[in-house]
C-alpha positions in Angstrom: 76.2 102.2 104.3 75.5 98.1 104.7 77.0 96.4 107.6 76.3 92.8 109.3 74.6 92.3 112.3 75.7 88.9 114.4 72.3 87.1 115.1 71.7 84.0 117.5 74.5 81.7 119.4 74.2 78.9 117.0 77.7 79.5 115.7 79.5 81.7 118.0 83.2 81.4 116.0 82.9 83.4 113.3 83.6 87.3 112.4 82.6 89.1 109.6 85.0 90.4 107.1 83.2 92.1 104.0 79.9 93.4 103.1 79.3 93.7 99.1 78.3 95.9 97.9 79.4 98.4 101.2 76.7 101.0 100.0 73.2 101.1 98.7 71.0 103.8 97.1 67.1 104.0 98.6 65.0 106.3 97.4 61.8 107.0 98.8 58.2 108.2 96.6 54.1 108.5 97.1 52.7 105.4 95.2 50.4 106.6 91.9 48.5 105.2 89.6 46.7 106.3 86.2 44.5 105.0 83.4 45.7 105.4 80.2 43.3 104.8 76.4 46.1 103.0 74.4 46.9 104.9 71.1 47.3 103.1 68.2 50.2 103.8 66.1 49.7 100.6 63.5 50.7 101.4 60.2 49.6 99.5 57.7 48.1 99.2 53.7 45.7 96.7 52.1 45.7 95.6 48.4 43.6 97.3 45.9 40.3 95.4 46.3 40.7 94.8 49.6 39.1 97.0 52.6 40.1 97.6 56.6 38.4 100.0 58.8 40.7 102.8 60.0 41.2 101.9 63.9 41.9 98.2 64.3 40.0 96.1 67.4 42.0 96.1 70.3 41.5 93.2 73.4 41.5 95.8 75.9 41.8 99.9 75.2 42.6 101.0 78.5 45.7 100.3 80.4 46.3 101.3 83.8 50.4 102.6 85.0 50.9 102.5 88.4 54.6 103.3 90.7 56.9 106.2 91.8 54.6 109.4 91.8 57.2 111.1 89.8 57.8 108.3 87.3 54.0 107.9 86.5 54.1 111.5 86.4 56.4 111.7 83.7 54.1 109.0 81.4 51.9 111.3 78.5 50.7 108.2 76.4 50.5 104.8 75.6 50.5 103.3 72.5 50.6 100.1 70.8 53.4 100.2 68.0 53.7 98.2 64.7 54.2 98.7 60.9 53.5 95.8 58.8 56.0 95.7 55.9 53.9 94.4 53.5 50.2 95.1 51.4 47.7 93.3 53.7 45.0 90.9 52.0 43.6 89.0 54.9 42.9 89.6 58.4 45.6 90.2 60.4 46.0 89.1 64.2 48.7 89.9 66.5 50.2 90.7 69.9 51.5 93.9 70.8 53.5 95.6 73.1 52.4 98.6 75.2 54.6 101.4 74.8 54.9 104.4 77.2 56.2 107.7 75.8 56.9 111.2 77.9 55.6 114.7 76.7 58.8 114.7 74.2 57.9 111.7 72.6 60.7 110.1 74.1 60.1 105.9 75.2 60.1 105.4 78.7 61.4 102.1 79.6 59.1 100.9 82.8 61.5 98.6 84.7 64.1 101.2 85.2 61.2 103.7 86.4 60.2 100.7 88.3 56.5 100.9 86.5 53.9 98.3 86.6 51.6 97.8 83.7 48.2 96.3 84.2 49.0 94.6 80.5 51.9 94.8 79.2 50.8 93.6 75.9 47.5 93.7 73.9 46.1 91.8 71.2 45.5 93.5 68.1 43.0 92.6 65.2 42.7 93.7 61.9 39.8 92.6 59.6 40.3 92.3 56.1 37.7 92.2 53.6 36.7 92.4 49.7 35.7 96.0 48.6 34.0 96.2 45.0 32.6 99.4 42.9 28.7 98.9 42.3 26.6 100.9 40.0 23.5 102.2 41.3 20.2 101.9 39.4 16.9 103.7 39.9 13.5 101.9 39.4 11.7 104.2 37.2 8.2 103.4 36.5 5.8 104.5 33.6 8.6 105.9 31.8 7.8 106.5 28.0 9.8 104.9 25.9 11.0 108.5 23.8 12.1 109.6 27.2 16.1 109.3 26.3 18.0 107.3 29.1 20.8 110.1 28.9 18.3 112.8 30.3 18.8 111.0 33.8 21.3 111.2 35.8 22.2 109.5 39.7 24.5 111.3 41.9 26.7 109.3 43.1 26.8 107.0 40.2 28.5 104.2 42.0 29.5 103.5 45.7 32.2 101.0 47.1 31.1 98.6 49.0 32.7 95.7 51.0 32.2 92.1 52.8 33.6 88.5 52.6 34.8 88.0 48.9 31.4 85.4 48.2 28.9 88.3 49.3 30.8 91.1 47.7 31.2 89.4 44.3 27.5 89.0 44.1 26.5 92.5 43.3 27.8 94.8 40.3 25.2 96.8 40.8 22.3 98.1 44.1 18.8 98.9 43.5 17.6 102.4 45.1 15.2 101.2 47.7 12.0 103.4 46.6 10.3 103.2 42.8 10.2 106.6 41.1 7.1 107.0 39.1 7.9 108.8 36.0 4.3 110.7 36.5 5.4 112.7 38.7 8.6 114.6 36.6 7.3 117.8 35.5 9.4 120.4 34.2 9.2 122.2 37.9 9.6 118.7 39.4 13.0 116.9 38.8 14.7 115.6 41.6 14.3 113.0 43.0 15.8 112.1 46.9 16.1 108.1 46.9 17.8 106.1 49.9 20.9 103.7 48.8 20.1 100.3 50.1 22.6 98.1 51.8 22.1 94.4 51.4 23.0 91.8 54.2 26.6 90.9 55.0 27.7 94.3 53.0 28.9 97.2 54.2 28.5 100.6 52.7 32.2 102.0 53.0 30.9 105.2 50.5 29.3 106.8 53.8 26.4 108.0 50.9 23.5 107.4 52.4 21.1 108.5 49.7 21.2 109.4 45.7 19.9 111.8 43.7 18.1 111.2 40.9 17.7 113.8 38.4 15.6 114.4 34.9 16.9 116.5 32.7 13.6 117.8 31.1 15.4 121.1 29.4 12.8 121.6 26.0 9.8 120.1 27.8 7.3 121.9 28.4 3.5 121.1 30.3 0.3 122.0 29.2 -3.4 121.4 30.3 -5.8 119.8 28.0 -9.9 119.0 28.5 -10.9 115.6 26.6 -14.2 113.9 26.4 -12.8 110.5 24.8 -13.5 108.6 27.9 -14.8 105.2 27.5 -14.9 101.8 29.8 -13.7 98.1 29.0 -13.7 95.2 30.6 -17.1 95.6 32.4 -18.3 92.1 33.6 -20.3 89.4 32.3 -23.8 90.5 32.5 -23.3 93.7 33.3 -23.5 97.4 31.5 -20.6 100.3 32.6 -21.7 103.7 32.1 -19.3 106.8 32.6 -20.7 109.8 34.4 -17.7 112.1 33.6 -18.3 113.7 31.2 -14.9 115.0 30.7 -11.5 115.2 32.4 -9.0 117.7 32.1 -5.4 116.5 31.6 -1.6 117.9 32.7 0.4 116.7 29.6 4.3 117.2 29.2 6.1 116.7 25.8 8.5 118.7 24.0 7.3 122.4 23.3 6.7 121.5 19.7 4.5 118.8 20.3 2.9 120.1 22.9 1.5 123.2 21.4 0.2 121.3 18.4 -2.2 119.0 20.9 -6.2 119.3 21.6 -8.5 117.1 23.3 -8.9 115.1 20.8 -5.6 113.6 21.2 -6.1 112.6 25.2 -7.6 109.2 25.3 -9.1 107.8 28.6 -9.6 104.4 29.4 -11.5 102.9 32.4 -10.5 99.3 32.8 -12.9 97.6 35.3 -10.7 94.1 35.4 -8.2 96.2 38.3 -11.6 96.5 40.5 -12.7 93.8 42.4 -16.2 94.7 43.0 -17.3 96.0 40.0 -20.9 97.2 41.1 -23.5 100.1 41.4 -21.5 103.7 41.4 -17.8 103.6 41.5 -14.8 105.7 41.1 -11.9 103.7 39.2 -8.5 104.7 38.1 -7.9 106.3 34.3 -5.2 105.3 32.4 -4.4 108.3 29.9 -2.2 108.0 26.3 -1.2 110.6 24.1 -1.9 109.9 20.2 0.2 111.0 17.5 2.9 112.7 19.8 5.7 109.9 20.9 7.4 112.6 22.8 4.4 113.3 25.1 2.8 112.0 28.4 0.1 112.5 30.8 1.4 113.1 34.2 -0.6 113.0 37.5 -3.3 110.3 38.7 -6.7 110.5 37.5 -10.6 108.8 38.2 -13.6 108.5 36.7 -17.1 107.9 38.1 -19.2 104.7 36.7 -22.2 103.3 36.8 -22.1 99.7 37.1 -25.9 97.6 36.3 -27.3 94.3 35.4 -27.5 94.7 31.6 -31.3 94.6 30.3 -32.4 90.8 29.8 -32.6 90.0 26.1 -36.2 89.7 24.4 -37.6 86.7 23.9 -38.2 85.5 20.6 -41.7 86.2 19.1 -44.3 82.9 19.3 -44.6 81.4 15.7 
């Protein structure tokens, strides 16, 4: 129950006749408070071609809730609410207001539970950006040309990628980052691990780290052959190129049929001193191999050769007359 209390002699002729209200209610609590990570229940959808990451970026993700013991008690979550009623295709920005709920999911309202927020509203951003299908493409190298395109196969085929809309739009299709050289498919040896690259300003929203390549080399078959066609070109001015193998034996792969009908006499080796930059004295250079009269066959593996590499004999000199 309220009632007035005369104070002071300044005015001594008065008397008090009413006290509104007549009654108050006091209640009396242990002062708590707790940190809460805000929830985000923001529903939205972007437009086909458009990408957003699943959790927008909030200015703050922790709010603390302090009052009453037993109202801050009663506090399970808070969350940030918001559905946007239309397809998003820009970035979105906005400010949003913390929401408390109880263990029923029921709001709590924090003025009547005379609850203080540390922010009662956060600012929420949603990035929006292009998203575009891109083949991937594998850099095979030394490939024979009778090798069909349809025998290889990259899983995945494509990825998804996104980024600004000027970036994005640039690429149709992504490199693998690592060359394949076709030598070394055998019919034992057909997959190939390969790393997707991701270019600058582009983000990989496949989550597909690396491709497989695969040859499909069903009918081929692989076969070991000894040749002695071994011969040298390109020796330099002046000088004489000798081979000192003798002979070289040779992994080829081809289709069963042509394979079985080969001899040494159809592996040709070449030794090409133009790809060696000191062409001089005893050396071991690179072989390039080829397959005659068999389209659908190939040498596979890296080979050398040992040559001799000498000033060639000074010409005679013409007989006195």
């Amino acid at each position: 129950q309220l009632r007035a209390v005369k104070k002071g002699n300044t005015i001594s002729e008065y008397e008090v006749e009413s006290v509104s209200p007549a009654e108050v209610s006091v209640s009396y609590d242990k002062y708590k408070e707790v940190q809460l990570s805000l929830e985000t229940d923001i529903e939205y959808t972007v437009a086909e071609s458009y990408y957003a990451p699943a959790a927008p970026t909030l200015s703050t993700e922790i709010v603390t809730v302090s009052g009453p013991e037993s109202a801050v008690n009663r506090v399970a979550r808070a969350a940030l609410v918001y559905t946007f009623s239309d397809e998003l295709t820009q970035s979105k920005s906005l400010s949003c207001k913390v929401t408390l709920f109880d263990a029923n999911g029921d709001t709590i309202d924090p003025a009547e539970n005379f609850l203080t927020l540390s922010d009662s509203t956060v600012d929420i951003s949603i990035p929006v950006t292009s998203r575009q299908t891109v083949e991937l493409v594998a850099d095979i190298r030394n490939i024979p040309e009778s090798f069909a395109e349809s025998r290889i196969t990259i899983d995945p085929a494509t990825i998804e990628i996104a980024g600004d809309g000027e970036t994005v739009s640039k690429y149709t299709e992504l490199t693998l980052a690592s060359p394949i050289n076709f030598l070394d498919v055998t019919p034992s040896n057909t997959t190939f691990q390969v790393a997707i690259p991701v270019p600058s300003g582009v983000t990989n929203i496949s989550r597909v780290e690396t491709a497989t390549v695969t040859f499909n080399m069903n009918g081929y078959s692989e076969r070991e052959l000894t040749t002695t066609n071994i011969s040298v070109v390109n020796a330099p001015e002046g000088k004489t190129a000798e081979t000192t193998t003798r002979s070289l034996k040779v992994r080829v792969i081809g289709t069963a049929a042509q394979v079985s009908k080969l001899t040494g006499d159809s592996i040709f080796c070449t030794v090409d001193l133009s790809s060696v930059s000191d062409p001089s004295g005893n050396i071991e250079v690179p072989v390039t191999v080829t397959v005659n009269n068999a389209e659908s066959c190939w040498a596979t593996g890296t080979y050398t050769a040992h040559v001799t590499v000498s000033d060639a004999a000074a010409a005679p000199s013409a007989a006195a007359e």
